[in-house]
C-alpha positions, 0 to 999 in steps of 0.5 A: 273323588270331589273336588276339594279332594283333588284340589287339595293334592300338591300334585294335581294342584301341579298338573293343573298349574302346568296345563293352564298356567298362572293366569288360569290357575284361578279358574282351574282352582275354583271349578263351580257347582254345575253349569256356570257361563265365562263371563259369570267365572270371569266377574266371580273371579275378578279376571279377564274374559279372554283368560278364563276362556284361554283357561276353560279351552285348555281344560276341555282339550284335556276332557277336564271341561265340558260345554254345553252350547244355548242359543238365545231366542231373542238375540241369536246370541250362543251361550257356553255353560260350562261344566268341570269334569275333575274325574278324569284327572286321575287318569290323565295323570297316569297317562303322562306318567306313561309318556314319561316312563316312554321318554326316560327310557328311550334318552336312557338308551340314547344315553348309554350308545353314544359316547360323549365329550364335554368341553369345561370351559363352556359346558357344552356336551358333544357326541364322538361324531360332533367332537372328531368333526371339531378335532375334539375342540371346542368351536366356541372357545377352542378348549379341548373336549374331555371325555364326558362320563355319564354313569351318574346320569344313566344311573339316575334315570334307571332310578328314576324309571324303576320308581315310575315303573313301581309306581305305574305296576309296570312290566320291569323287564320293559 
């Protein structure tokens, strides 16, 4: 898929946008044909050295980037010449997705064992455990703690979990 492709998904433009942030996101945003230095990205794009190189370093953690180290004959200097890997974003992708699924599941679980107790007033949610240990009021403002049903929640996250799971193709018997 080609650049222009990729960058012209709202998704990507996300998870692009989530790793680097907003002060990288013209870099990330505007990968150059072949090699190109950070001080070349940082006069092309009008931005500080050191945040097209915060930028640079987040995409290549993510196999987003690579470089390629020259040193200059005559001063010594090293030279980084960097290349944008976008290919790979696909497949970062669904390795978040993965994590996530992992993580819905297991609050899912958490979830469904407990028993919770909710405090109106200050909105602050307690275990059984946390709430007896109170004498089921609550330590901010002494209101009683109610029982909190949560099946509108546990009931979203299995929604939400059977979605990535289609999405992923995922065994559904988990």
């Amino acid at each position: 898929m080609a650049f222009e492709d990729l960058l012209g998904d709202p998704v990507i433009q996300k998870y692009l946008h989530e790793l680097v942030g907003p002060t990288g996101m013209p870099v990330a945003a505007a990968p150059p044909d072949g090699e190109v230095t950070d001080e070349e990205l940082a006069e092309e794009l009008g931005l500080e050295l050191n945040d097209v190189r915060r930028a640079l370093f987040i995409l290549y953690e993510n196999d987003l980037a690579t470089y390629r180290r020259v040193r200059d004959e005559d001063s010594g200097w090293l030279t980084y010449l960097w290349t944008f890997e976008y290919d790979n974003i696909p497949e970062n992708l669904e390795e978040e997705m993965h994590r996530l699924l992992d993580a819905l599941e297991e609050r899912q679980e958490y979830e469904r064992a407990h028993e919770f107790y909710l405090c109106e007033v200050c909105s602050i949610r307690f275990e059984f455990g946390e709430a007896m240990d109170f004498g089921f009021e609550c330590p901010e403002c002494g209101s009683p703690l109610e029982s909190m049903e949560n099946n509108r929640l546990v009931d979203a996250m299995n929604r939400r979990i059977d979605e990535l799971r289609e999405e992923l193709n995922a065994d559904v018997t988990g």
